[in-house]
C-alpha positions as CSV (number, residue, x, y, z in Angstrom):
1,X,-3.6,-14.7,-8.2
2,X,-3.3,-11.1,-7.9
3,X,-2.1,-9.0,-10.6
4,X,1.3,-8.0,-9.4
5,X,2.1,-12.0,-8.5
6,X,4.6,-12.4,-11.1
7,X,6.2,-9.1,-10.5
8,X,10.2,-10.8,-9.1
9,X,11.8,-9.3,-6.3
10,X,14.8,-8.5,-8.7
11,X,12.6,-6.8,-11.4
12,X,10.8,-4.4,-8.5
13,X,13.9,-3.5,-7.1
14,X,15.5,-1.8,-10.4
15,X,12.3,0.9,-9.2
16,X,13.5,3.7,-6.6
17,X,11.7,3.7,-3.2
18,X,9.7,7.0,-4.3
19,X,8.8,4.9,-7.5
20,X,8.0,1.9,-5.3
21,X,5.8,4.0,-2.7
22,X,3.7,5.5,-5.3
23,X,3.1,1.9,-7.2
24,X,1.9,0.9,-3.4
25,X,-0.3,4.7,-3.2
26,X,-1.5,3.8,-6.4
27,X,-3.1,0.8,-5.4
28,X,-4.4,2.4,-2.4
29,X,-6.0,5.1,-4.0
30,X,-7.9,2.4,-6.1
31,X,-8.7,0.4,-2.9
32,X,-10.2,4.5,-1.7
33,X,-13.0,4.0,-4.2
34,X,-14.0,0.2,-3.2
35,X,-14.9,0.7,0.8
36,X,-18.9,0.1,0.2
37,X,-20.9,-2.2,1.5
38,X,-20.9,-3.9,-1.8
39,X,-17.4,-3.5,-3.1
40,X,-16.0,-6.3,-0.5
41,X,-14.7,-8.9,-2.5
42,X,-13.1,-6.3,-4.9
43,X,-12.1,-3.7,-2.0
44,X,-9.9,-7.3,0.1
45,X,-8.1,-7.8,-3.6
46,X,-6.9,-4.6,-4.0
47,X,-5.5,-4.9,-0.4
48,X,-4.0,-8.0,-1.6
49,X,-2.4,-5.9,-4.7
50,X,-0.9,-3.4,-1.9
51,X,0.4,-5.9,0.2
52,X,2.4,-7.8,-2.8
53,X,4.2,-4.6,-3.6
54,X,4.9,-3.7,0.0
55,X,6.3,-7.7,0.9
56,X,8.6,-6.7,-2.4
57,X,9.4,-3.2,-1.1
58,X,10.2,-4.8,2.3
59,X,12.4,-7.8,0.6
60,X,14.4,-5.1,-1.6
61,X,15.1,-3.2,1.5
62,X,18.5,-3.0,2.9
63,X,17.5,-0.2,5.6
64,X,17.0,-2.0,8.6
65,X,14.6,1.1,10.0
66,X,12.3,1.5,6.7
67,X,11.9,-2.4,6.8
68,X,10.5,-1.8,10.1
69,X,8.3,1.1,9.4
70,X,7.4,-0.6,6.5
71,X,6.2,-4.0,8.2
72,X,4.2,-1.7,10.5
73,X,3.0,-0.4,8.3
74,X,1.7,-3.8,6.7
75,X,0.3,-4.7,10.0
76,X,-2.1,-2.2,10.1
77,X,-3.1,-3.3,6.2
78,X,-3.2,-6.5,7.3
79,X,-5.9,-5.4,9.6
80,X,-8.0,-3.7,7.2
81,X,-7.7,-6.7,4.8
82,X,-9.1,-9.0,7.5
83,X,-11.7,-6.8,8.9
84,X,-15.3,-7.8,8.9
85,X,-16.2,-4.3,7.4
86,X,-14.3,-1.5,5.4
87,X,-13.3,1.2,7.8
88,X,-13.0,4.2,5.6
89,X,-11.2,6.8,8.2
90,X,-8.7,4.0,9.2
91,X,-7.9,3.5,5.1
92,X,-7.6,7.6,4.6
93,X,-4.9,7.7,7.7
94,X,-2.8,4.3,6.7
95,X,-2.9,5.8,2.7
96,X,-2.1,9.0,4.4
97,X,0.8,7.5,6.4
98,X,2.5,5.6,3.2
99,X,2.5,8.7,1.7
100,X,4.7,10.6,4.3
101,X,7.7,7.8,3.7
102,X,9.1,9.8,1.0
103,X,9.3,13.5,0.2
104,X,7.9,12.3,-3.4
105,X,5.2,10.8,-2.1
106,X,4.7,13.0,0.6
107,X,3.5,15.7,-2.5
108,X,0.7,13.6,-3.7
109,X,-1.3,14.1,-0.5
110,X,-3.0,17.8,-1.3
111,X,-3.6,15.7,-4.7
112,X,-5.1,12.4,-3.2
113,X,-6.6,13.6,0.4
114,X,-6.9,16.4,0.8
């Protein structure tokens, strides 16, 4: 079970979508320091952290474009979550990417990348 299971759709909406984004960044940059060889197991349940906050940002959504940015946006996590190996440029431009969806966020990326 990951950490945020319990976390209700109701509960996670009372957050504003720059609060929301940043829960999700904050998970990714944890996953940033997890994509060695050895850090596997550890590096797929922090992707499952990220992509239980983003199925409750998508749920909580009533903008029918940002739900589809959004699930994009899964897709690509999806991606890393399943790959055989981490791919550490693909991580920096997705983490880069959910940080653009807000002006808030947007701010945090001289911070985290760079």
């Amino acid at each position: 079970m990951t950490q945020h299971a319990s976390m209700k759709p109701e509960r996670w909406a009372r957050f504003t979508l720059d609060q929301q984004i940043l829960m999700i960044a904050n998970e990714m940059n944890r996953a940033s320091s997890l994509l060695g060889p050895e850090d596997g197991a550890s590096l797929r349940r922090a992707y499952e952290r990220v992509l239980r906050l983003l199925d409750l940002t998508v749920a909580t959504q009533n903008r029918r474009g940002l739900r589809k940015e959004l699930l994009r946006w899964r897709d690509i996590i999806a991606g890393l979550y399943v790959a055989p190996r981490a791919d550490a440029g693909l991580h920096a431009e997705a983490f880069r990417c959910l940080l653009r969806f807000t002006p808030a966020s947007s701010k945090q990326i001289p911070h985290l990348l760079g």
